[in-house]
C-alpha positions as CSV (number, residue, x, y, z in Angstrom):
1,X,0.4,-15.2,5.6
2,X,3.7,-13.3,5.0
3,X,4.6,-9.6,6.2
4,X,3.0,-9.8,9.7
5,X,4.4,-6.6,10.8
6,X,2.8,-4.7,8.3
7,X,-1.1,-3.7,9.6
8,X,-2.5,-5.2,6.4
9,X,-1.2,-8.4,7.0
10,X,-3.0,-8.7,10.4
11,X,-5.9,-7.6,9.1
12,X,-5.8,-10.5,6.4
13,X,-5.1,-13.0,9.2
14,X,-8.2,-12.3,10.9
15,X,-10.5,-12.0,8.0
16,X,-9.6,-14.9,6.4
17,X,-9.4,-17.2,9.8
18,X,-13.4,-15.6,10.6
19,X,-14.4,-16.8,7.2
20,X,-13.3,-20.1,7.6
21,X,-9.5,-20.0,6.4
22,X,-6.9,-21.9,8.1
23,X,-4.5,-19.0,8.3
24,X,-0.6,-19.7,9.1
25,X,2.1,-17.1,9.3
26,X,5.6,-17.2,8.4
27,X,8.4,-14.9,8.4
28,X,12.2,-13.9,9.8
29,X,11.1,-11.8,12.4
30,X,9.0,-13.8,15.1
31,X,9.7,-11.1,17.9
32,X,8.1,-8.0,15.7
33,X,5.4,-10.1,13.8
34,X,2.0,-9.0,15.0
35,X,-0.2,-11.3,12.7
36,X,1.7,-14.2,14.5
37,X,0.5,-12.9,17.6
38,X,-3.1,-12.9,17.0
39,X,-5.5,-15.4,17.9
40,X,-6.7,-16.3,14.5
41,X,-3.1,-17.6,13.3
42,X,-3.1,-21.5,13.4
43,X,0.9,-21.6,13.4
44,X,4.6,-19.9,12.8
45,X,6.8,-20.8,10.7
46,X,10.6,-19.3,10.0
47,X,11.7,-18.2,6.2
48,X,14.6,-16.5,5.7
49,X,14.8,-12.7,5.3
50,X,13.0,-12.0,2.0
51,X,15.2,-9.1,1.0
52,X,18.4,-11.0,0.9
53,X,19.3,-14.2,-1.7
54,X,16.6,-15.3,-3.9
55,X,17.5,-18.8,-3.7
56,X,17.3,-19.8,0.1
57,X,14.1,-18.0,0.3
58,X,12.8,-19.9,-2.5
59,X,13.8,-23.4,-1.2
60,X,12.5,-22.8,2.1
61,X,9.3,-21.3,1.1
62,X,8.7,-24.4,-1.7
63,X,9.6,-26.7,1.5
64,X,7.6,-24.6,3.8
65,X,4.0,-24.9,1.5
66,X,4.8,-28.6,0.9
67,X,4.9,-29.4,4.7
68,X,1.9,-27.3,5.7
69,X,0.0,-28.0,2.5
70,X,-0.9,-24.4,2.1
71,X,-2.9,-23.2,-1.4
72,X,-2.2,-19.9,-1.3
73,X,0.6,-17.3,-0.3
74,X,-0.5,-14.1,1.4
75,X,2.0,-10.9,0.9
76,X,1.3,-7.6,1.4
77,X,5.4,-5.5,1.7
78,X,6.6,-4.5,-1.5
79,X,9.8,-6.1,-0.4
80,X,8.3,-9.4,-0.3
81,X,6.1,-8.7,-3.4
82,X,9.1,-8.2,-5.6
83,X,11.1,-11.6,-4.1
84,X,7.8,-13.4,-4.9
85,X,7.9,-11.5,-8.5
86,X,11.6,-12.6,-8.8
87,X,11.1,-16.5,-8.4
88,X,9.0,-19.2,-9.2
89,X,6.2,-19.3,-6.8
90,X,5.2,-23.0,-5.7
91,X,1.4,-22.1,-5.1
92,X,-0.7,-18.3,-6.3
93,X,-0.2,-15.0,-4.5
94,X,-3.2,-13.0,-3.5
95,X,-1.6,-10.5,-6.0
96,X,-1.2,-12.1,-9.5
97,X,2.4,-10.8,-9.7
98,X,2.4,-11.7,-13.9
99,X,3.3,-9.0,-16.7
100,X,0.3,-6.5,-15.8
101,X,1.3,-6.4,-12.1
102,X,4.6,-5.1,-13.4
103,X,3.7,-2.6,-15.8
104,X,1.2,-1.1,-12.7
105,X,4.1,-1.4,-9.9
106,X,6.4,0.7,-11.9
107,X,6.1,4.3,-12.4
108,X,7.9,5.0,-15.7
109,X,5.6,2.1,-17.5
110,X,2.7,3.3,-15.9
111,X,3.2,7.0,-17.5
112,X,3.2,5.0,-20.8
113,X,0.1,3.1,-19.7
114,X,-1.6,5.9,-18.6
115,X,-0.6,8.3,-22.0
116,X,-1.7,5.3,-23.9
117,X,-5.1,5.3,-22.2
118,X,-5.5,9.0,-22.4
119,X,-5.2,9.3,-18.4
120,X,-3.4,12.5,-16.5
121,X,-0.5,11.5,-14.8
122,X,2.3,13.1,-13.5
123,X,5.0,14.5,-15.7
124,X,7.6,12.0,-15.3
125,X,11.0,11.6,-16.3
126,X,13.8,8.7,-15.9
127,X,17.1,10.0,-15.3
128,X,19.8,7.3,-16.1
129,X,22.7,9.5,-14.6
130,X,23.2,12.3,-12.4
131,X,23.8,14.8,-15.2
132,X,20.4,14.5,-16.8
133,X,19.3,16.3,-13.6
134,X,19.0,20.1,-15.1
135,X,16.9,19.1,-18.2
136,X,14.8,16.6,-16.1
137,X,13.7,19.9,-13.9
138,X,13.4,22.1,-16.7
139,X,10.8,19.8,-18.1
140,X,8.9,18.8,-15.1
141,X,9.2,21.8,-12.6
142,X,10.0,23.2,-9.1
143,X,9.7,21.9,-6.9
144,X,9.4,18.2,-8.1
145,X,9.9,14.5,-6.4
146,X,12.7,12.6,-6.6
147,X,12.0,8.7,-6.0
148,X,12.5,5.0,-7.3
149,X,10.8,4.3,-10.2
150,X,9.9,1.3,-8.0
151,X,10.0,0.6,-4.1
152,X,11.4,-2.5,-4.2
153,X,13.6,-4.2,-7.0
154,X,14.8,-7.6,-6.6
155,X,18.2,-9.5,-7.8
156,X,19.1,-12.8,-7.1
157,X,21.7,-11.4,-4.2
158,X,19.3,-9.0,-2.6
159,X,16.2,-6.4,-2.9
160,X,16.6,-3.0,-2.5
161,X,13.9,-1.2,-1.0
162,X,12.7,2.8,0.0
163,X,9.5,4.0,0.6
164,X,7.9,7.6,-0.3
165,X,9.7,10.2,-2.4
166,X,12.1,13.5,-1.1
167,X,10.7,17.1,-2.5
168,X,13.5,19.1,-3.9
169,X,13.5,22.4,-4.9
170,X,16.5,22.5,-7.0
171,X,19.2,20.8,-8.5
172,X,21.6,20.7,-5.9
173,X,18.9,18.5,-4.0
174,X,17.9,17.0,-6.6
175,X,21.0,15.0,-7.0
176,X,21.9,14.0,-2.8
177,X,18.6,12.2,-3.4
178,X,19.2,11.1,-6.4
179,X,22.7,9.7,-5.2
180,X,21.1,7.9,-2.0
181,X,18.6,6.1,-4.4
182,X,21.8,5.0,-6.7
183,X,23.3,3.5,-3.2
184,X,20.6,1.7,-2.6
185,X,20.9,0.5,-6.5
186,X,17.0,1.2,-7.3
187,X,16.5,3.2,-10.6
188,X,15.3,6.8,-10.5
189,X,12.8,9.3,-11.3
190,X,12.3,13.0,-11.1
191,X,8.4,13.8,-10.6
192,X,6.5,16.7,-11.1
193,X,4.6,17.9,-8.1
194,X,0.9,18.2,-8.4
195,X,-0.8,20.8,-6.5
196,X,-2.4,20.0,-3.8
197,X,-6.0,19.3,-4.5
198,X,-9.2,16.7,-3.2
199,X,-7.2,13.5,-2.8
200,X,-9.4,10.0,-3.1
201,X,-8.5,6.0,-2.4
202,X,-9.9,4.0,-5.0
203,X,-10.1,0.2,-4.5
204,X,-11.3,-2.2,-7.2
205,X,-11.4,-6.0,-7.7
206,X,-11.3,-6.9,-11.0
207,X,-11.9,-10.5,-12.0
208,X,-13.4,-11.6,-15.9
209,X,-13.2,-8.2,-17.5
210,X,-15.4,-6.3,-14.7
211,X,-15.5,-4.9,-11.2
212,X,-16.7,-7.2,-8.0
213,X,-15.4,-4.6,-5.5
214,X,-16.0,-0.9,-5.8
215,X,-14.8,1.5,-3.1
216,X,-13.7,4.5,-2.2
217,X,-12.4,6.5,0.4
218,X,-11.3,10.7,1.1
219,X,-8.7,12.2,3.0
220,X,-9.4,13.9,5.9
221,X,-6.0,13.7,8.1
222,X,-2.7,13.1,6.3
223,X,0.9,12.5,7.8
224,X,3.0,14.1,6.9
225,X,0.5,16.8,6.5
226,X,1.9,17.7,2.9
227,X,0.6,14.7,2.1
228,X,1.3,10.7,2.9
229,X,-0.5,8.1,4.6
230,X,-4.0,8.4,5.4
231,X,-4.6,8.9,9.3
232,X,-8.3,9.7,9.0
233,X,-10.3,8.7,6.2
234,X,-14.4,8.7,5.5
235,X,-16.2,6.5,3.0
236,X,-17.5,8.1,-0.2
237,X,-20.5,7.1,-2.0
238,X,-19.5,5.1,-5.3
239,X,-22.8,6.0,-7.0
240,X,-21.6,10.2,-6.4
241,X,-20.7,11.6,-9.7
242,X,-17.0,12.3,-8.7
243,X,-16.3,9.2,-7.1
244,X,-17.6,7.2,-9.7
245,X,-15.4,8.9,-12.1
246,X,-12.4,8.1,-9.8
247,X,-13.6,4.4,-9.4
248,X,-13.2,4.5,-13.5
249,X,-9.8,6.4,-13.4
250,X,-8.6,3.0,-11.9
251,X,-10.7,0.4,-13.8
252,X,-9.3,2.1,-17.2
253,X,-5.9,1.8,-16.0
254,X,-6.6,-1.7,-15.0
255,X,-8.1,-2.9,-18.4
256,X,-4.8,-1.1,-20.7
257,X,-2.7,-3.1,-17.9
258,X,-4.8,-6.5,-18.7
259,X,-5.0,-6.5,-14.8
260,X,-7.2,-8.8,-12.0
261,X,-6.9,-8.9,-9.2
262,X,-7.0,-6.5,-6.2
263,X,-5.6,-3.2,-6.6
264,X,-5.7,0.5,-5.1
265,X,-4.4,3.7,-6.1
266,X,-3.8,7.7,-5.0
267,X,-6.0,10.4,-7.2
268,X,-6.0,13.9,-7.0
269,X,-8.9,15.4,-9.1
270,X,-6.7,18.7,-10.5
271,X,-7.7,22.3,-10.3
272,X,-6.8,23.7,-13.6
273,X,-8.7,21.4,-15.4
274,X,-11.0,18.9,-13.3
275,X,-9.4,15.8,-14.6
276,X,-8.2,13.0,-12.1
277,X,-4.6,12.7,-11.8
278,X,-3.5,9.3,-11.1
279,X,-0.8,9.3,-8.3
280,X,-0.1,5.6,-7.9
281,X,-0.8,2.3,-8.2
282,X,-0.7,-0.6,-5.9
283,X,-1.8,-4.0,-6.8
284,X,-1.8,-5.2,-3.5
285,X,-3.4,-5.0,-0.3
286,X,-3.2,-1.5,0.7
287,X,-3.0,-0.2,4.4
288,X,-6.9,0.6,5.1
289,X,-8.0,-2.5,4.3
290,X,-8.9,-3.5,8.0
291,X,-11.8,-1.0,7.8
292,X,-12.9,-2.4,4.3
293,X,-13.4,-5.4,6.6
294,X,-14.9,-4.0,8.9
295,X,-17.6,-2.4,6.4
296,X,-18.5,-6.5,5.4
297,X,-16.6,-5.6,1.9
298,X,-14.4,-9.0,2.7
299,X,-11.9,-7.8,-0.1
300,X,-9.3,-10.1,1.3
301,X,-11.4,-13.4,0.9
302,X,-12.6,-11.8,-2.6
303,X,-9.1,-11.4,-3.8
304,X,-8.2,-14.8,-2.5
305,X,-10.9,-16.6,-4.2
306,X,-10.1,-14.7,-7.4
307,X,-5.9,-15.6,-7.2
308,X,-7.5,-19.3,-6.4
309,X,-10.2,-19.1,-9.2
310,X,-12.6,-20.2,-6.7
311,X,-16.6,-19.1,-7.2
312,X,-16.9,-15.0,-6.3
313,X,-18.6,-14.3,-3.2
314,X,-22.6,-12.5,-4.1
315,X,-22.4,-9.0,-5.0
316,X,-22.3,-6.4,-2.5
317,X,-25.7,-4.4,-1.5
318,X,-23.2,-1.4,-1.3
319,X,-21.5,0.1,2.0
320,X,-22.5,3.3,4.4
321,X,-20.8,6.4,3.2
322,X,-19.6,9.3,5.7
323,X,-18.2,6.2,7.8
324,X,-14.8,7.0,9.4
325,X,-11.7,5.3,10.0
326,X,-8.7,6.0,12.6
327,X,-5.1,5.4,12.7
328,X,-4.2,6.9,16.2
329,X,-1.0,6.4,16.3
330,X,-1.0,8.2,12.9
331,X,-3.0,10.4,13.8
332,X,-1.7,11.5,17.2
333,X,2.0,12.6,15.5
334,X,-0.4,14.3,12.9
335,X,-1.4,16.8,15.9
336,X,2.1,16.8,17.5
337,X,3.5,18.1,14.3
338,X,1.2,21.1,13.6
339,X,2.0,24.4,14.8
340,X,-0.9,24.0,17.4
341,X,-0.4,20.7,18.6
342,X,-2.7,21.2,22.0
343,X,-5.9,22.3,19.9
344,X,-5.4,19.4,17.2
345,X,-5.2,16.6,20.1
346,X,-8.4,18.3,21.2
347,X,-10.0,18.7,18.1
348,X,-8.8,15.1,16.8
349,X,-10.3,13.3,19.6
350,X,-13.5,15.5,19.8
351,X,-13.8,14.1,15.9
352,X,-14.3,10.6,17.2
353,X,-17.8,9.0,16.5
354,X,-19.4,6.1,18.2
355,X,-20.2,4.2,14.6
356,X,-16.0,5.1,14.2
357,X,-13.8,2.4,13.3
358,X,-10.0,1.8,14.6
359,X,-6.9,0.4,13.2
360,X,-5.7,-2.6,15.1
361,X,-8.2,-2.8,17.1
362,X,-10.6,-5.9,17.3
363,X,-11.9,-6.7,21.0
364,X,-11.7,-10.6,20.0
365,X,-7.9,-10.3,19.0
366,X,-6.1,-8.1,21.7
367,X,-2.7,-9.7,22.2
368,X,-1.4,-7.7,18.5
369,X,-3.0,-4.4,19.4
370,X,-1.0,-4.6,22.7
371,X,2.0,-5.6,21.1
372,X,2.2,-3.1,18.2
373,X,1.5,-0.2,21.2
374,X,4.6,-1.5,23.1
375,X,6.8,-2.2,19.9
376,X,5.6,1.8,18.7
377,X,6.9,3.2,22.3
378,X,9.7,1.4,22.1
379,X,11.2,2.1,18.5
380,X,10.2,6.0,19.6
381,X,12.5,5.7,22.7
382,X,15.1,3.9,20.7
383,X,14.6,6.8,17.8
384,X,15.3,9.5,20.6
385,X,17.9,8.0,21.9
386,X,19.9,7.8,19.2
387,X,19.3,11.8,18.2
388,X,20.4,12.4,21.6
């Protein structure tokens, strides 16, 4: 299990280690590595820092499954994803990280993928230098996003990494964020911006030309409230005539990529016309998938057993919609950073249901809950010290 800070990663740790895994966690961070801190990790092992060479990592990761006789490498950071991508892997990824995991991961080939399979998707355009900045607005709009075409690109030296997108009005903006995606050497896009509209989480596992998983999820908190990660979220009834359609969306962008595997993706369905707008891609574990767990989905073990071509587990009887998921830390800056942040606290925890699930939380695995609440308060204090 790589990437034990990241909250997918811990939830991967326990699911596989209840259903009969032997789960162990490596990484350069020991200190801020939650999965290593949980119960259900048999061991923890250094690596170097994925984002820097390509040939250290590699060595020590070969030498590292070798020693532990591991089958199987976990990921779940784009940062690690794209090293993993970059080199030759001594035993499979959860994510198949071959030709069709490319093509999904990158947002200029999946505008091709998606025009070629007659799927809406964002008006996007490449710019290769600061002065195709005008044209680039004129053809997509104000105000548009400027981002990386992908979050994380590797080299042998080193893997440049951002996350999200910056909203810019005009061009003037346009090119500071273009400029600070050039430092960081990642190539870049100009967006249009959808408006806003019903956003949906689709999850599907494909494996032999079909669907094992279906799922789906809707928004009911975001943070940043213009839209981001998901700090509340309710399960959605595949068999419902919209969802299934979303479910769909993602299953024919899977079969133009060739995809398996596990993968989940942002979709507005758009006012002017009804049609699902696909707003990415991730072929990967995705940051809910503790409450998939939680729901008896077991999408990690599924993926796992697909990446190890292993027998699938039986079909699912189906999963409880109207079923709600927190992130409170998520959730909590969500009500600090509206205009009535008093109410919102109010309102947000008067929302809470006893059937409710929680991130982080499992009352058999406390010691990485704990941690991650003192690590939070501590990078907040850090962050305010430093404005100050």
């Amino acid at each position: 299990m790589l990437d034990g800070r990241e909250r997918m990663s811990l939830a991967a740790c326990r699911a596989l280690a209840r259903q009969g895994f032997e789960v162990g966690v490596a990484g350069h961070e020991r200190e801020r590595d939650l999965a290593a801190r949980s119960r259900y990790a048999r061991r923890f092992d250094p690596l170097p820092d994925p984002s820097g060479p390509a040939e250290p990592y590699e060595s020590a990761l070969r030498a590292l499954v070798e020693r532990q006789g591991y089958v199987a490498i976990v990921p779940s950071h784009d940062v690690t994803l794209a090293r993993l991508a970059s080199i030759d892997c001594p035993v499979p990824t959860l994510s198949p990280l071959g030709p069709a995991w490319h093509e999904l991961q990158d947002k200029v080939r999946l505008a091709s993928l998606c025009e070629r399979a007659d799927l809406a998707y964002p008006a996007t355009v490449e710019l290769a230098d600061a002065d195709a900045i005008a044209s680039a607005l004129e053809r997509v709009g104000t105000p548009a996003y400027v981002k990386s075409a992908r979050s994380a690109v590797a080299t042998a030296d080193r893997v440049g990494f951002t996350r999200g997108a910056r909203r810019v009005r005009n061009a003037e903006e346009a090119r500071l964020a273009f400029a600070d995606l050039r430092e960081k050497e990642l190539p870049v896009i100009v967006q249009e911006a959808v408006p806003p509209a019903r956003k949906y989480s689709v999850v599907v596992l494909r494996r032999d030309g079909s669907s094992e998983l279906r799922y789906a999820l809707g928004y009911l908190r975001e943070y940043p409230r213009t839209g981001g990660i998901g700090a509340t979220l309710e399960t959605l009834d595949p068999r419902a005539p919209d969802v299934a359609e979303a479910i769909e969306t993602l299953e024919r962008v899977c079969e133009a990529a060739g995809y398996e595997g596990i993968v989940q993706a942002e979709l507005y369905r758009r006012r002017s016309d009804g049609r699902f707008v696909v707003l990415d891609v991730n072929p990967r574990l995705w940051g809910s998938v503790w409450f998939a767990e939680r729901l008896g989905l077991k999408p990690v073990e599924r993926a796992l057993r697909n990446a190890l071509d292993l027998p699938a587990l039986p079909s699912l009887p189906g999963y409880p919609a109207s079923r709600r998921f927190h992130t409170v830390d998520f959730e909590v800056v969500w009500a600090l950073s509206g205009p009535k942040p008093r109410r919102d606290l109010a309102r947000l925890f008067a929302s809470f249901r006893p059937a409710d699930s929680f991130e982080w939380l499992d009352l058999t695995d406390p010691a990485p809950t704990f941690a991650h609440v003192v690590q939070t308060v501590a990078d907040r204090r850090s962050k305010a010290d430093h404005h100050q």
